[in-house]
Each structure stands twice: as structure tokens, then as C-alpha cells.
KEKE-3310 file (N, C-alpha, C; in steps of 0.2 Angstrom, whole numbers, plus 5000, padded with zeros to 4 digits):
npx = (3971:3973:3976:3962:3953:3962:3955:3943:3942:3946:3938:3924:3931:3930:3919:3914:3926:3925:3915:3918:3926:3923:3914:3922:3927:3917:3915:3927:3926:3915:3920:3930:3920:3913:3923:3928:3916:3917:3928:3925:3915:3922:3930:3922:3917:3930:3931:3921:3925:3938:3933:3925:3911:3895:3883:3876:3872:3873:3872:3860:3863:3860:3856:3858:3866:3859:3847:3832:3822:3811:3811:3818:3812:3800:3805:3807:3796:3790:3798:3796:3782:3781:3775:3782:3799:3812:3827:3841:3858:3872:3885:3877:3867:3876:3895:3902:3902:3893:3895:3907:3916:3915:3919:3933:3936:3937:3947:3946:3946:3947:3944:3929:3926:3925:3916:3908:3906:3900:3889:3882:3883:3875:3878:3878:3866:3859:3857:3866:3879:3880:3877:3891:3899:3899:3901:3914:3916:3913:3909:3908:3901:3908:3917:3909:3904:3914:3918:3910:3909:3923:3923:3914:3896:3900:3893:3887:3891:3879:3869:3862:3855:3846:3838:3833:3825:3815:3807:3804:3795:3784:3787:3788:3800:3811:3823:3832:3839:3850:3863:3866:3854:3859:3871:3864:3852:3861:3863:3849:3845:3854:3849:3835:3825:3812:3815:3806:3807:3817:3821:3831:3845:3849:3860:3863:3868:3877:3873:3888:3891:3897:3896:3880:3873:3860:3845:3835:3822:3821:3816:3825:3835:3835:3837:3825:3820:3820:3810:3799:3797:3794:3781:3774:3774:3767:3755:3750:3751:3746:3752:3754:3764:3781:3798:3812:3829:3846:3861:3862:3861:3851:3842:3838:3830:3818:3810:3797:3790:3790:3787:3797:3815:3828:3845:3859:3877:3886:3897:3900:3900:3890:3889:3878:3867:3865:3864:3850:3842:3830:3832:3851:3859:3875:3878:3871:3866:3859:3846:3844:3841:3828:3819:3815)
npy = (5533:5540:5553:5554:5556:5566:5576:5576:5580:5594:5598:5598:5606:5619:5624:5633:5636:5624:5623:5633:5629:5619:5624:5633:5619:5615:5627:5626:5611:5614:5626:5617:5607:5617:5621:5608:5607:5618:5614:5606:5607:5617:5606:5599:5606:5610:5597:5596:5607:5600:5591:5596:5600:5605:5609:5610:5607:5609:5612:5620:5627:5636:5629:5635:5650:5665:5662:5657:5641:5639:5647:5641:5628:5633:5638:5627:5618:5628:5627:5613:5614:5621:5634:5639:5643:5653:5658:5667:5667:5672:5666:5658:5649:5646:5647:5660:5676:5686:5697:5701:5691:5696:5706:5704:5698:5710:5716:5725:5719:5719:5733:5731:5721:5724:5735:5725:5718:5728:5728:5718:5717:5725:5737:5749:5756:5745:5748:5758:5753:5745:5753:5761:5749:5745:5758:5757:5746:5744:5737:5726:5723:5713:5710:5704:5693:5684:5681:5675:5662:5658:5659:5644:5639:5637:5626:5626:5616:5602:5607:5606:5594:5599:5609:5597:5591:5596:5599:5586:5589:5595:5609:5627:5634:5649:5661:5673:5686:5699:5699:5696:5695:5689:5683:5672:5666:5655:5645:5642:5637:5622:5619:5617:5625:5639:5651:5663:5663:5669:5682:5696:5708:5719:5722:5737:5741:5750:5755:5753:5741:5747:5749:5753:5758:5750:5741:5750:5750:5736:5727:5721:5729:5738:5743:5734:5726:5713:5710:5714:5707:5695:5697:5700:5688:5681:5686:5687:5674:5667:5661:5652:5649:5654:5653:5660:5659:5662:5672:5686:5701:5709:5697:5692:5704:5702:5695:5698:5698:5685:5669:5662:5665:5657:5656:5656:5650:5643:5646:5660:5667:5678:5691:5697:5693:5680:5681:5687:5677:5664:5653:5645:5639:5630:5618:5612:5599:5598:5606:5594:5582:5589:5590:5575)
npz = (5560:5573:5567:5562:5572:5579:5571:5573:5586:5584:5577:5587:5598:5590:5580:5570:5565:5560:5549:5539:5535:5528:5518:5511:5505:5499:5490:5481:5475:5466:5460:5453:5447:5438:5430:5425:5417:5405:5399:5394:5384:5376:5372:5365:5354:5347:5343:5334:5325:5321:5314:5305:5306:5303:5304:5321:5338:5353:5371:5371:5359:5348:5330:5316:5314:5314:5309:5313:5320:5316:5304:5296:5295:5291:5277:5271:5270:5261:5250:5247:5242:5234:5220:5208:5207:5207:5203:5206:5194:5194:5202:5208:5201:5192:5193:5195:5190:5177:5173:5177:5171:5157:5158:5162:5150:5141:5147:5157:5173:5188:5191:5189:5197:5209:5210:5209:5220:5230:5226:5227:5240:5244:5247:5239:5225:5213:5202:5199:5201:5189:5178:5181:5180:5165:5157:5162:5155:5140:5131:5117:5101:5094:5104:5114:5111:5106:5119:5123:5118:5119:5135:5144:5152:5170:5179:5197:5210:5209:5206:5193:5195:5205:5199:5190:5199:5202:5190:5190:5198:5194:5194:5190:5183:5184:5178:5187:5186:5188:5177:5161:5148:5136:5139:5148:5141:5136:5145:5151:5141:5141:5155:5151:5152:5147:5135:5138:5153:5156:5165:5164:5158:5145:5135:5124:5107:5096:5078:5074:5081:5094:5110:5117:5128:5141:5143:5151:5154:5158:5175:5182:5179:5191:5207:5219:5209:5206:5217:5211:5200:5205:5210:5202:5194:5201:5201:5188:5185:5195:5204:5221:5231:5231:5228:5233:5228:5229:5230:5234:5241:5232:5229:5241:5245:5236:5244:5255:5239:5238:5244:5252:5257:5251:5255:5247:5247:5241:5235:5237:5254:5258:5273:5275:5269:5274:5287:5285:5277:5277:5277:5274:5265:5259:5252:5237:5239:5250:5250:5240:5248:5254:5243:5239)
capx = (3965:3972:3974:3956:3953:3962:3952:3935:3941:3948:3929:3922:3931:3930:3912:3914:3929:3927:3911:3920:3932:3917:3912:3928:3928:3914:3917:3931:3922:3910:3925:3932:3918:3913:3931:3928:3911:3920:3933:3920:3912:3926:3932:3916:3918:3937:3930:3918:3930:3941:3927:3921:3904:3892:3877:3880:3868:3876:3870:3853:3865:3854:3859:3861:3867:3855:3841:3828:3823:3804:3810:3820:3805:3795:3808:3809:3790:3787:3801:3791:3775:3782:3772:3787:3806:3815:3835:3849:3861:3879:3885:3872:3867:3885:3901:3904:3899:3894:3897:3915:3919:3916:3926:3940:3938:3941:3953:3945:3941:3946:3938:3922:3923:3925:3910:3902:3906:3897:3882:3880:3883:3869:3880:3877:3860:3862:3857:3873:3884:3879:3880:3897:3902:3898:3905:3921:3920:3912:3907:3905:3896:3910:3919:3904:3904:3921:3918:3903:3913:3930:3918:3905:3894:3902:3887:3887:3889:3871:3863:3857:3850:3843:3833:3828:3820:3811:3805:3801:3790:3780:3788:3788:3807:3812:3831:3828:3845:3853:3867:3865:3852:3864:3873:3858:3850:3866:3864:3843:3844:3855:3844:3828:3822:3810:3818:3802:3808:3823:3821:3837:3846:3848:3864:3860:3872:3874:3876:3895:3894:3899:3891:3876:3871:3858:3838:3833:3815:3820:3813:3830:3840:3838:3835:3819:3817:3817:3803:3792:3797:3791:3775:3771:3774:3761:3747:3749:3750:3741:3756:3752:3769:3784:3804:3817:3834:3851:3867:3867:3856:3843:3839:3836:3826:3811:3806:3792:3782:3790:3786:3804:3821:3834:3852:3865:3883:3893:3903:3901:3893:3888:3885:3871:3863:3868:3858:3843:3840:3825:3837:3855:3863:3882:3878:3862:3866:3855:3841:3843:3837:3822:3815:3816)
capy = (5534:5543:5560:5557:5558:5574:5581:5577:5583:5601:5602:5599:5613:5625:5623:5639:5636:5618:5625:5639:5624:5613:5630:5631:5615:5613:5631:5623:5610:5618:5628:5612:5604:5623:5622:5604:5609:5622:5611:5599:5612:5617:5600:5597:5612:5608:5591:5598:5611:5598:5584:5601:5600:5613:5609:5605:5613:5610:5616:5624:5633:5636:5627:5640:5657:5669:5659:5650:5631:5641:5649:5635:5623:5637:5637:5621:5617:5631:5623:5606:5614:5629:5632:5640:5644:5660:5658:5671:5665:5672:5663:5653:5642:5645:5647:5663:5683:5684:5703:5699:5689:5700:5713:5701:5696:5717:5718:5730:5713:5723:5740:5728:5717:5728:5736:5720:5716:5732:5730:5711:5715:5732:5744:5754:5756:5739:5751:5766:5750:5742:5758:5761:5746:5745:5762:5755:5741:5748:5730:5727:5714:5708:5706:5699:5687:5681:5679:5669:5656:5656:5654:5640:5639:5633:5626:5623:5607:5599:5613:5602:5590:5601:5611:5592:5588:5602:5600:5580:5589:5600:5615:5630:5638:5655:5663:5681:5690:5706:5700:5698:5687:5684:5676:5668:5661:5646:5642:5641:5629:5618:5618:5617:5632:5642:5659:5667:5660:5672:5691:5698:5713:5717:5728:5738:5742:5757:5752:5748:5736:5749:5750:5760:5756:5746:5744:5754:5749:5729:5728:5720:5734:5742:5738:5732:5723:5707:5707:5717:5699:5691:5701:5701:5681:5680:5689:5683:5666:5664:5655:5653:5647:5655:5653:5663:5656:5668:5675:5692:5706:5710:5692:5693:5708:5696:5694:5697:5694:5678:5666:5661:5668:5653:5661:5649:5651:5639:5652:5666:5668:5687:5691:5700:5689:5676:5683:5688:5671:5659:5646:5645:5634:5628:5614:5611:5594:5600:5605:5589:5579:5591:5585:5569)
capz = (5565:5578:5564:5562:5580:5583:5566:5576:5592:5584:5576:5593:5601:5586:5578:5567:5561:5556:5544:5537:5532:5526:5514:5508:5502:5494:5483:5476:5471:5463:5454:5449:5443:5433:5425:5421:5410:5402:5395:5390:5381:5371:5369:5361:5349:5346:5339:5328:5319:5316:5309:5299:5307:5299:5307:5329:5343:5362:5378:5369:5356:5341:5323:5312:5317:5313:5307:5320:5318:5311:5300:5290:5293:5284:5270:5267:5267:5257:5244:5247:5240:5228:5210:5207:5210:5203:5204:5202:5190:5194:5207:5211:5195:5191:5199:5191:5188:5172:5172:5178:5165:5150:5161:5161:5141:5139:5151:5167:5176:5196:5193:5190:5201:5215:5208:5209:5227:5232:5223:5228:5247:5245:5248:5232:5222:5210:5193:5198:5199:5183:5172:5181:5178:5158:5156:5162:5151:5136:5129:5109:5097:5093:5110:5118:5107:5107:5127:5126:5113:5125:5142:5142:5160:5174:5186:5203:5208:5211:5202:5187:5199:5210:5194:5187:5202:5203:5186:5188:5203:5191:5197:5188:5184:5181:5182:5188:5186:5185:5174:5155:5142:5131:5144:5152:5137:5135:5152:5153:5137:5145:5159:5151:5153:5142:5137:5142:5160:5156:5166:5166:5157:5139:5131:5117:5103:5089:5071:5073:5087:5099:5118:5118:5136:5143:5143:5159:5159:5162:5181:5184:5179:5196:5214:5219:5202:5207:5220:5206:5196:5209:5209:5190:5193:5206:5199:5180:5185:5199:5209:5229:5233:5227:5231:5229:5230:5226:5234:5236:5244:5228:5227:5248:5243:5234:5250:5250:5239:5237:5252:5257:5252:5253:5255:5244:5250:5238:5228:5240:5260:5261:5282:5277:5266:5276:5292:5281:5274:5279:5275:5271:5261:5257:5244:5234:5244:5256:5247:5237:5252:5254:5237:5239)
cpx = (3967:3971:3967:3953:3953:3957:3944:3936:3941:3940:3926:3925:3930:3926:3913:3919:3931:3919:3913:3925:3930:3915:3917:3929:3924:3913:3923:3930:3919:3914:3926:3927:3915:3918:3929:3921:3913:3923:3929:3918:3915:3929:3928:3917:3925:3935:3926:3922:3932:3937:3924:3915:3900:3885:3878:3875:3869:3875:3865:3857:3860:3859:3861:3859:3862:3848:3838:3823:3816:3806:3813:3817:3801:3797:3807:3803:3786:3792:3795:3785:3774:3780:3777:3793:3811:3825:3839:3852:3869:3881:3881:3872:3873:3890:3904:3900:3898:3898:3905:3918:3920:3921:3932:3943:3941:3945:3953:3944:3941:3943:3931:3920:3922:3920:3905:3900:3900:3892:3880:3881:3876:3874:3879:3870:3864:3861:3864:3877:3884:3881:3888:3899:3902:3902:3913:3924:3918:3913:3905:3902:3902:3915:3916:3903:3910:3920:3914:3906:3919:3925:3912:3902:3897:3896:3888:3886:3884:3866:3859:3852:3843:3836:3830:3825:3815:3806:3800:3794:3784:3781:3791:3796:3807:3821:3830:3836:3845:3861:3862:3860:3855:3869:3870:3854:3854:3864:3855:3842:3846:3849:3838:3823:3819:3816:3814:3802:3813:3821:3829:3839:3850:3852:3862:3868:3871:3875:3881:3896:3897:3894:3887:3871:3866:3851:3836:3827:3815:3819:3823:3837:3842:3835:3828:3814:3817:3811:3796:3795:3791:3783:3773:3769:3767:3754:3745:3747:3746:3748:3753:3759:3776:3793:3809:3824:3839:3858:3869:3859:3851:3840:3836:3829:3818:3807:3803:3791:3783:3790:3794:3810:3827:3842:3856:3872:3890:3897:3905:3897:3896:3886:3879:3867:3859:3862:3852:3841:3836:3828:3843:3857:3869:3884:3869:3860:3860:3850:3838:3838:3829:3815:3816:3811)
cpy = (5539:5552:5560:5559:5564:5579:5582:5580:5591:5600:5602:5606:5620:5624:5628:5636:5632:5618:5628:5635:5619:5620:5632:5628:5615:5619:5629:5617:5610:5622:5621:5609:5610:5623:5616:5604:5612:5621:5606:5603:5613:5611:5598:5600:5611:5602:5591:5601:5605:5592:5589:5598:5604:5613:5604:5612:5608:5614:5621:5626:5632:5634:5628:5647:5660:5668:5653:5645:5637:5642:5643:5630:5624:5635:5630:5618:5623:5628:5616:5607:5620:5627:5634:5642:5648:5657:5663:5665:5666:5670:5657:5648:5642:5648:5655:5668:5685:5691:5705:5698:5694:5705:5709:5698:5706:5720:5723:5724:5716:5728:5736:5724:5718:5731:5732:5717:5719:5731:5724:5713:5722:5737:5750:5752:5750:5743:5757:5759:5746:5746:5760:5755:5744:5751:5764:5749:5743:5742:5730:5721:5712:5704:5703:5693:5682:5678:5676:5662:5654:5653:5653:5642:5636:5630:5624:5617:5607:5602:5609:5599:5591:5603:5605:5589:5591:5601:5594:5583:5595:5609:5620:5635:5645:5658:5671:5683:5695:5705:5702:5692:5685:5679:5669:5663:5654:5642:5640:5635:5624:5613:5615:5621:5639:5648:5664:5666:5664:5682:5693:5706:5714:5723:5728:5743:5746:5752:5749:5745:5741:5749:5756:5760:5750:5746:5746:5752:5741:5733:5724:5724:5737:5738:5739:5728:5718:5704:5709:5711:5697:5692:5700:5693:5678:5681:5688:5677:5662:5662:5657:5657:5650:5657:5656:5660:5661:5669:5682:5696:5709:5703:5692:5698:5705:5695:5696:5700:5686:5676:5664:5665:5661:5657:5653:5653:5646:5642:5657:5668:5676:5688:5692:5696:5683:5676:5684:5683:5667:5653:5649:5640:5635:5625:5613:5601:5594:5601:5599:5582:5584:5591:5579:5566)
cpz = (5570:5574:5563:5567:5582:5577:5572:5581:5590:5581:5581:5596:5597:5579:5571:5563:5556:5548:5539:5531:5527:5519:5508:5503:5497:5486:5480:5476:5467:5458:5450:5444:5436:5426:5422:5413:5403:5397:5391:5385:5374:5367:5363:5354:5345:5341:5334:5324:5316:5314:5303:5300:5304:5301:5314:5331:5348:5364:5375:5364:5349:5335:5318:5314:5313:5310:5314:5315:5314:5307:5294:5288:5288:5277:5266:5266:5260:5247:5241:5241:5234:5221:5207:5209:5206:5209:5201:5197:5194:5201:5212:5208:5193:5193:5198:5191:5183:5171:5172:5175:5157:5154:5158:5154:5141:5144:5156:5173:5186:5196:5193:5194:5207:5215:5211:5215:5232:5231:5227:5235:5250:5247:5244:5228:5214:5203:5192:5198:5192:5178:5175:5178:5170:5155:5158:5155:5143:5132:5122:5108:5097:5098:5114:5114:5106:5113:5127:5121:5116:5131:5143:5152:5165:5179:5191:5206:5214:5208:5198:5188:5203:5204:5190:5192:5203:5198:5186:5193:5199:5192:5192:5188:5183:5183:5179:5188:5185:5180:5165:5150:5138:5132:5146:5149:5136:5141:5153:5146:5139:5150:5157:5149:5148:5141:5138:5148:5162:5159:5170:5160:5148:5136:5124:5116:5098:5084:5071:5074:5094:5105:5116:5124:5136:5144:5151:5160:5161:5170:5183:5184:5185:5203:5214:5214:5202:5211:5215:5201:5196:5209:5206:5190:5196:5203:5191:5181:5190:5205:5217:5231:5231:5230:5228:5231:5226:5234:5238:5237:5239:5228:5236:5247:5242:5238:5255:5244:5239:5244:5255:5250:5257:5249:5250:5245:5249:5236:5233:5247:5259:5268:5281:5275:5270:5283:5291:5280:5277:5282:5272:5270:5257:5251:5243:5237:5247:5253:5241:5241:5254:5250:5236:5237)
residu = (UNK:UNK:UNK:UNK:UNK:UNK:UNK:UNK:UNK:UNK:UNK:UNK:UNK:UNK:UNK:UNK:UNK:UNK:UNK:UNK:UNK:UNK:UNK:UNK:UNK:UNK:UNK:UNK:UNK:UNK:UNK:UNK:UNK:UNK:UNK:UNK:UNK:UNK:UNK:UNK:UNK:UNK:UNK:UNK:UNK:UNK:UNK:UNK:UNK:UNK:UNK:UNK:UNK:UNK:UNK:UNK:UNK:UNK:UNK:UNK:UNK:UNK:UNK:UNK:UNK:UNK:UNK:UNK:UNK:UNK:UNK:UNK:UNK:UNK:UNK:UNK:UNK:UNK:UNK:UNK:UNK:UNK:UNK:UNK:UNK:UNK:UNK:UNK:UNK:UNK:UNK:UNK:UNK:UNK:UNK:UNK:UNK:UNK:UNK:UNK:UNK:UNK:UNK:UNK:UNK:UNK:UNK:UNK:UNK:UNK:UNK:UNK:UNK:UNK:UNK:UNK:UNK:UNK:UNK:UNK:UNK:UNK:UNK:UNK:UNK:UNK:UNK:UNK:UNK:UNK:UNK:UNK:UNK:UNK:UNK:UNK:UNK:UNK:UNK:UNK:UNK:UNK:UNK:UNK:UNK:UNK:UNK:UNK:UNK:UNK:UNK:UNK:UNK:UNK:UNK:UNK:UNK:UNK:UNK:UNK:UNK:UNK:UNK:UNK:UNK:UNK:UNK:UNK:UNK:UNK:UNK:UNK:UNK:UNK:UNK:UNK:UNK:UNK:UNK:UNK:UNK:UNK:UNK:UNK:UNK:UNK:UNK:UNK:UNK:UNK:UNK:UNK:UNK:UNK:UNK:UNK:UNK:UNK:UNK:UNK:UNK:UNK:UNK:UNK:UNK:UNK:UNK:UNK:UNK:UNK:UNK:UNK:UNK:UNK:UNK:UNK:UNK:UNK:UNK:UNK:UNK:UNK:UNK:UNK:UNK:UNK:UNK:UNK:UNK:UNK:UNK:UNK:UNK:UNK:UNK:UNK:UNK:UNK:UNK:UNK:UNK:UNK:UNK:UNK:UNK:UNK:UNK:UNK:UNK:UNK:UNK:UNK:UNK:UNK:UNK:UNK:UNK:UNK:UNK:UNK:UNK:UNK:UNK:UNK:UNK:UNK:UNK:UNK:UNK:UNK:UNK:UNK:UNK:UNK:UNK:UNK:UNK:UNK:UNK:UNK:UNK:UNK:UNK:UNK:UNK:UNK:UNK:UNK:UNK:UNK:UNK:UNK)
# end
């Protein structure tokens, strides 16, 4: 009692300086409780990392980086309502580059896959990496054949599900690739999938069986050959609706003319794509809950 006494009489005599001291106080305060957000903040974040959150928005942050909530609405109404649905292949329907693989049956499997990096992130025109990469591996009948007898498809897990729910929805398939039909065909029977639902890329051979490159006027040969798919797909058929789903910067491409471009990011996240995308997706999970 009596220290608080002399505290009121010193503010009494010294009016300024017992404010100065009241100002004082409350900016720290006002630090402390700042510091305390901070940590909360991060604590919050810290908990997520280690739970492996993969979808979390604290303090207004948006849900998935580089995509806003519209647009993923869009995508996924537009999946909802899609006459059709065009899929890359390598990587996406299956775990795997087909083009890598034959590399690795004839033995360049790094000079092409470094190729394939490139082409798949847009750095390079997708028709000069393709011809490089074939004039590396320099592929025959009967080594392509040996390779498709050693390695069967791997698919993506949820893939199969994903393509028969589509299909119990009356929805229209296609697998639009830059790899190879000879490839694409085992994987699109599996599926279902006509082989006139097959646009992708078609090596041609001399009389020996040796490499005599490749058809240049498939529309998948070069860049911008999947949106002219998409195009051809629309105006033939009529579709309103049309979804493109893939990994790498010419499937991103598609769009337009296709209504969304869903990014898939189980095998491989590309940044660019990855920022590009309507929608990304990690597991076909996720879009498993959208057809429901």
C-alpha cells in the first residue's frame, strides 16, 4: 500500500512523465501480443507440414497457390458436365514416359530423358525434341517390339477408376499424346478405349526394320498439336464441354479451346504447369470425389 501511494503521488507531481510511462507500456504490449500471433501463425503451419496437409488457408491465405477458388470451381464444374475428356498418357495415365522407355530398352536412356525434361517443361519446340530424341535412339521393329513385351503399363493409381467413372457418366474418352501408338494402343484396350480415341505419333520404318523417322503431319508431332486435337474434336462432334487433363506444358497448351485444363502432379509437379492449371491435382483421389 504504501508503494502504491508514493506511485500516485509521483504521477501527481509529474503528469507527463507518468503518460510517457502509460505509452511505454502499452507499445510493449502491443509487441508482445504481435510476437504472440506470429508464433501462432507459424505454429499453425509447423502443424500442418508435419500432418502433410496439402490443402489449409489461415489468415485469408488462398488454398492453392497460384490457382483462385473460381477457377477450380470452373474446372470442376466443367469436369461435372464434360461430353468429353482428352488425357495425356505418359505420366499421367501411367507412371511412365513411353519415349524414355524405349530409350532405356536401346540404351541412350539420359541423353533422352534430358530431352524429355525440356520439352515437357516448354523449353524447347516439342517437334526438335522429338526428332532429336529418335535420332539418338534410332529405334527398330524388332527392338520396339522386344520393349513393349519386357514393359507392360504401369497406371497411375486411381487412373482406371477415374476413366470408368467417366465412362459409367457417358463421357466421351480420348488419349491425346505426343508419345507413340504402338505404345498407346495396349494401354487404351485395357482402358476401353477405341483406337480411334488414340491421337498420338506413329514411327515409320524402311524395309529392314530400321528407323526411318516419324509421321510429321500427326497434329501431335509438334507444338500446338494438341489444342488443334481439341479443335478437330469440337467441331466434328459437336462437344460443348471439353476437359483436358496432362502434366506437361503442350497438354496446358489445349487451353483453349478445351474448357479447363486440369494440371495432374502424381508422377511429376512441373512450376509452370503447375501455376497454369485451372485445377491441380496430386492423386486422381481428388477428382474421384468430383464424380461422385
Amino acid at each position: 500500500a504504501p508503494l502504491r501511494l508514493a506511485s500516485q503521488q509521483r504521477a501527481r507531481r509529474c503528469p507527463a512523465a507518468s503518460a510517457r510511462a502509460m505509452a511505454v507500456q502499452a507499445e510493449r504490449g502491443q509487441r508482445l501480443r504481435s510476437s504472440a500471433l506470429a508464433w501462432g501463425v507459424v505454429g499453425v503451419a509447423m502443424l500442418c507440414v508435419a500432418m502433410h496437409c496439402s490443402e489449409v488457408a489461415f489468415l485469408g491465405g488462398a488454398k492453392d497457390e497460384g490457382m483462385s477458388s473460381e477457377s477450380i470451381a470452373m474446372a470442376k464444374t466443367a469436369l461435372q458436365e464434360a461430353d468429353a475428356v482428352c488425357f495425356d498418357v505418359d505420366s499421367t495415365v501411367v507412371e511412365t514416359e513411353g519415349i524414355d522407355l524405349l530409350a532405356a530398352c536401346f540404351g541412350v536412356y539420359e541423353e533422352v530423358a534430358n530431352l524429355t525434361s525440356n520439352a515437357m517443361n516448354g523449353n524447347i519446340k516439342f517437334q526438335d525434341a522429338l526428332a532429336a530424341r529418335l535420332d539418338i535412339m534410332q529405334p527398330t521393329v524388332e527392338g520396339v517390339a522386344k520393349c513393349l513385351e519386357k514393359e507392360k503399363p504401369k497406371f497411375t493409381p486411381g487412373m482406371k477408376q477415374v476413366m470408368a467413372r467417366l465412362q459409367e457418366r457417358g463421357v466421351e474418352l480420348y488419349l491425346v499424346s505426343g508419345g507413340f501408338t504402338l505404345m498407346i494402343e495396349p494401354i487404351a484396350e485395357i482402358l476401353k478405349i477405341p483406337k480411334e480415341n488414340i491421337f498420338a505419333n506413329k514411327l515409320l520404318f524402311a524395309g529392314d526394320g530400321s528407323y526411318n523417322g516419324f509421321d510429321r503431319d500427326a497434329p501431335t508431332s509438334k507444338s500446338g498439336g494438341k489444342p488443334a486435337v481439341v479443335a478437330m474434336l469440337k467441331k466434328s462432334k459437336g462437344y460443348n464441354t471439353v476437359v483436358m487433363f496432362g502434366d506437361g506444358a503442350t497438354d496446358m497448351d489445349a487451353r483453349p479451346p478445351a474448357t479447363a485444363f486440369i494440371g495432374y502432379g502424381g508422377v511429376q509437379v512441373r512450376d509452370k504447369v503447375k501455376a497454369g492449371s485451372d485445377w491441380f491435382v496430386t492423386s486422381w483421389k481428388q477428382v474421384l470425389k468430383v464424380l461422385k
